[in-house]
DRENNUBA-61078 format. One line per field, with one value per residue (C-alpha): residue number from 1; residue in three letters; chain; x, y, z. Coordinates in Angstrom, 1 decimal, decimal comma, m for minus. Example, Ala and Ser with C-alpha at 12.3 -4.5 7.8 and 13.67 -1.06 7.14 Angstrom:
residues 2
num	(1  2)
residu	(ALA  SER)
chaine	(A  A)
X	(12,3  13,7)
Y	(m4,5  m1,1)
Z	(7,8  7,1)
end
This chain:
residues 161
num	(1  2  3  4  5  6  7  8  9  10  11  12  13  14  15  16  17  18  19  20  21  22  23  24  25  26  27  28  29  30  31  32  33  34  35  36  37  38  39  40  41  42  43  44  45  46  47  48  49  50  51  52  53  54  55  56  57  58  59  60  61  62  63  64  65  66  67  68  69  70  71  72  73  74  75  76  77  78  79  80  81  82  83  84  85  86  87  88  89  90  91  92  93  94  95  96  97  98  99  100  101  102  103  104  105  106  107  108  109  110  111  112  113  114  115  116  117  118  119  120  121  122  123  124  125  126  127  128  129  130  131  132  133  134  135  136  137  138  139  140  141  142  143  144  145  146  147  148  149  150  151  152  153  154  155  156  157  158  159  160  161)
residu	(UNK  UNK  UNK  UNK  UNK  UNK  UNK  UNK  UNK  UNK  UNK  UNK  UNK  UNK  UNK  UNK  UNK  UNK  UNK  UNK  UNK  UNK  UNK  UNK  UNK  UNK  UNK  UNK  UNK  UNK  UNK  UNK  UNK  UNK  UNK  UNK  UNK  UNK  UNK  UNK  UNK  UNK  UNK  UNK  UNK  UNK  UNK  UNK  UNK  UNK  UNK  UNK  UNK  UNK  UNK  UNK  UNK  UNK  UNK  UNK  UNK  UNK  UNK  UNK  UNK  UNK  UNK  UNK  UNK  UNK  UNK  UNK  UNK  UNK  UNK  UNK  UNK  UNK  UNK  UNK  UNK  UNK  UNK  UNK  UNK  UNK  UNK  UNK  UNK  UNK  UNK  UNK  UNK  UNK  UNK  UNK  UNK  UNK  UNK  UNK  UNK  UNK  UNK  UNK  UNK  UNK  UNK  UNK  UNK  UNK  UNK  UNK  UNK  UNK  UNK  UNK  UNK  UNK  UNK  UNK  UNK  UNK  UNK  UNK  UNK  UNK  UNK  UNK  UNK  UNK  UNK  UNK  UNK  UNK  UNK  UNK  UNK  UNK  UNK  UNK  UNK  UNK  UNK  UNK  UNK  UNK  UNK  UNK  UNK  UNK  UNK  UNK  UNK  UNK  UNK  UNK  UNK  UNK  UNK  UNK  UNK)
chaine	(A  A  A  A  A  A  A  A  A  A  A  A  A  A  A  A  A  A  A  A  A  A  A  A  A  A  A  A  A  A  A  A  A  A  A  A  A  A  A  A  A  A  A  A  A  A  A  A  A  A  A  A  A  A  A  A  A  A  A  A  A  A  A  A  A  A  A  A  A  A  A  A  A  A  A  A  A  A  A  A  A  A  A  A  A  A  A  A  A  A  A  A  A  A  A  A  A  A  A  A  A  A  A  A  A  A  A  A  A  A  A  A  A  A  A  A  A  A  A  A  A  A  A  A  A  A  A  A  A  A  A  A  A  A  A  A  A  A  A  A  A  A  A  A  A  A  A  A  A  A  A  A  A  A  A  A  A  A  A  A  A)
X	(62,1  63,5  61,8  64,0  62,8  59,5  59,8  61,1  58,8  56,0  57,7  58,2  54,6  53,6  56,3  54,5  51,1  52,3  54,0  50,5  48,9  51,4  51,7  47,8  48,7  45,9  48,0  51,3  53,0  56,9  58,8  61,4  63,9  65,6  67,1  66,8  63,4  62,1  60,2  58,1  54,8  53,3  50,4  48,7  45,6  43,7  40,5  38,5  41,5  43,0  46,0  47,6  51,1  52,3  55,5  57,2  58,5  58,1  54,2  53,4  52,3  48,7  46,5  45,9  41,8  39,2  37,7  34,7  31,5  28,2  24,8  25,1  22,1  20,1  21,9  18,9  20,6  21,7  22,0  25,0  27,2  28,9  24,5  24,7  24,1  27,1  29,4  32,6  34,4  37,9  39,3  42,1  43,7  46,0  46,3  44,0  45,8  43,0  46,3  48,8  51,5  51,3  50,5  49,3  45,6  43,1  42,2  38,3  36,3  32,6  30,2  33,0  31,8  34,1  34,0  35,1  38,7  39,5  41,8  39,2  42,2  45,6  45,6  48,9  49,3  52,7  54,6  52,6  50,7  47,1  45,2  41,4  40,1  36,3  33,8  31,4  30,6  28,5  29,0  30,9  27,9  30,0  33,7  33,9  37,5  39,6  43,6  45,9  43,0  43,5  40,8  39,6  38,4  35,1  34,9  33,5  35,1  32,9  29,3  29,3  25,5)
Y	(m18,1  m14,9  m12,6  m13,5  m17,3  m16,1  m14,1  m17,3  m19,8  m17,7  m17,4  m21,2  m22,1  m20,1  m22,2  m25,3  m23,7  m22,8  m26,1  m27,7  m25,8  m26,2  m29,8  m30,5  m32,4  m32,2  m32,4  m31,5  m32,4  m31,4  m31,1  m28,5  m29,0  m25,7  m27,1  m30,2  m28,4  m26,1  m27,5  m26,2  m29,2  m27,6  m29,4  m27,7  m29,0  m28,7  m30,0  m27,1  m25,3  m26,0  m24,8  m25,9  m25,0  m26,1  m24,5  m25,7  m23,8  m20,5  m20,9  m19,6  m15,7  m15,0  m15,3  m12,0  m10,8  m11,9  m9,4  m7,3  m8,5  m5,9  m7,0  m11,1  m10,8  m9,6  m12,3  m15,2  m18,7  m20,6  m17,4  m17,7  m14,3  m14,6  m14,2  m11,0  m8,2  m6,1  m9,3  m8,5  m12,0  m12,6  m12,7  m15,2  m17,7  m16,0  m14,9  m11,8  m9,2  m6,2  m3,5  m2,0  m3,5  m5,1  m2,4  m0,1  0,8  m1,2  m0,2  m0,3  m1,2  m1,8  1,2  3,1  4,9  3,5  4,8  2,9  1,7  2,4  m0,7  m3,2  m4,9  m7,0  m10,4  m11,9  m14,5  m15,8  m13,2  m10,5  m8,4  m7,8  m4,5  m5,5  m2,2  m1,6  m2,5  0,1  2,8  2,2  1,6  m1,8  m3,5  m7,1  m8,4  m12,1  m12,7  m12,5  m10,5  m13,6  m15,8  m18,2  m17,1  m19,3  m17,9  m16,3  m16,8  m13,6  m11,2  m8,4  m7,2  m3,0  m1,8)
Z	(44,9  43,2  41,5  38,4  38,8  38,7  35,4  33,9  34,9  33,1  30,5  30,7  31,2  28,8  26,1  27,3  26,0  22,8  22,7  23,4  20,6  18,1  18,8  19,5  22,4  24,7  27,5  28,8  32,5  33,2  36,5  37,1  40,1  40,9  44,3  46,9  48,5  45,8  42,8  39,7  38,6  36,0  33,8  30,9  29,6  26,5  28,3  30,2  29,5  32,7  34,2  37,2  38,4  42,0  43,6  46,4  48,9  48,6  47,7  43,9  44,2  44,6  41,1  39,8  40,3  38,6  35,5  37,0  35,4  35,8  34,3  35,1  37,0  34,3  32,0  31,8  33,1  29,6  27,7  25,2  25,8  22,5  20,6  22,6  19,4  21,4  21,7  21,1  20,6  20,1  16,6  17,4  19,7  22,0  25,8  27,0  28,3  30,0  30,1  28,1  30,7  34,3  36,9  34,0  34,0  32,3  28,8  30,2  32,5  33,4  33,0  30,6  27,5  24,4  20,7  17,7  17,3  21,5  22,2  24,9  25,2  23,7  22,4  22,3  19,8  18,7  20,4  18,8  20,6  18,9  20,2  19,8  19,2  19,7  16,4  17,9  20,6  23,3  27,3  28,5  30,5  30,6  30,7  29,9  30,4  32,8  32,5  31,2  30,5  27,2  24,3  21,3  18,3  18,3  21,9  23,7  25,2  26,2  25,7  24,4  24,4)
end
């Protein structure tokens, strides 16, 4: 599959989402042919908000790598991220997005020393893309989402201490 293919099956996918929000379906399943051999499945679910897309051949390129987390371990089991006084939680519905563009650097990471109003990071909603700037200073001791993870409203996105 090209390159080019690629570029428009996300953009695709992520119609189907909006599709499925708009809509309030709570589940979507299409099949793309592109040739006798080569395929696009895609279902998007509302439930556990899970995604699943299944190419054949070539196999579907490699997910990208999960967020860094630091201070889990000192996170008691149960404990709710988003009661967490330096919670910052997402003030819309939209797709996370950690850099400015893919390949860029991330706008922070774990251990980095933010003031108020640095972007954390974009939230695209609607075709807008939404810097989340930081409410406070403080150090990033948690990231909760992963880069092209779906967000909810008030769901949280990173603890600043």
């Amino acid at each position: 599959m090209s390159n080019e293919s690629h570029v428009s099956d996300v953009a695709f996918i992520r119609a189907l989402a909006e599709l499925l929000n708009e809509n309030d379906l709570t589940e979507l399943s299409v099949k793309r042919e592109y040739g006798q051999d080569d395929t696009l499945n895609v279902r998007v679910s509302r439930r556990g908000e899970t995604v699943t897309t299944q190419v054949s051949p070539p196999p579907a390129p490699a997910a990208p790598e999960p967020a860094q987390t630091a201070g889990a371990a000192a996170a008691p089991l149960g404990e709710d991220p988003a009661s967490h006084p330096g919670a910052v939680t997402s003030p819309m519905v939209g797709s996370v997005y950690m850099q400015a563009e893919p390949g860029a650097p991330s706008f922070v990471s774990v251990g980095q020393h933010v003031t108020e109003g640095d972007t954390l990071l974009i939230i695209e909603a609607m075709k807008t893309m939404n810097h989340i700037p930081a409410p406070r200073g403080g150090i990033v001791t948690r990231i909760l989402v992963e880069d092209g993870a779906a967000v909810e409203y008030g769901a949280p996105l990173m603890i600043i201490e």
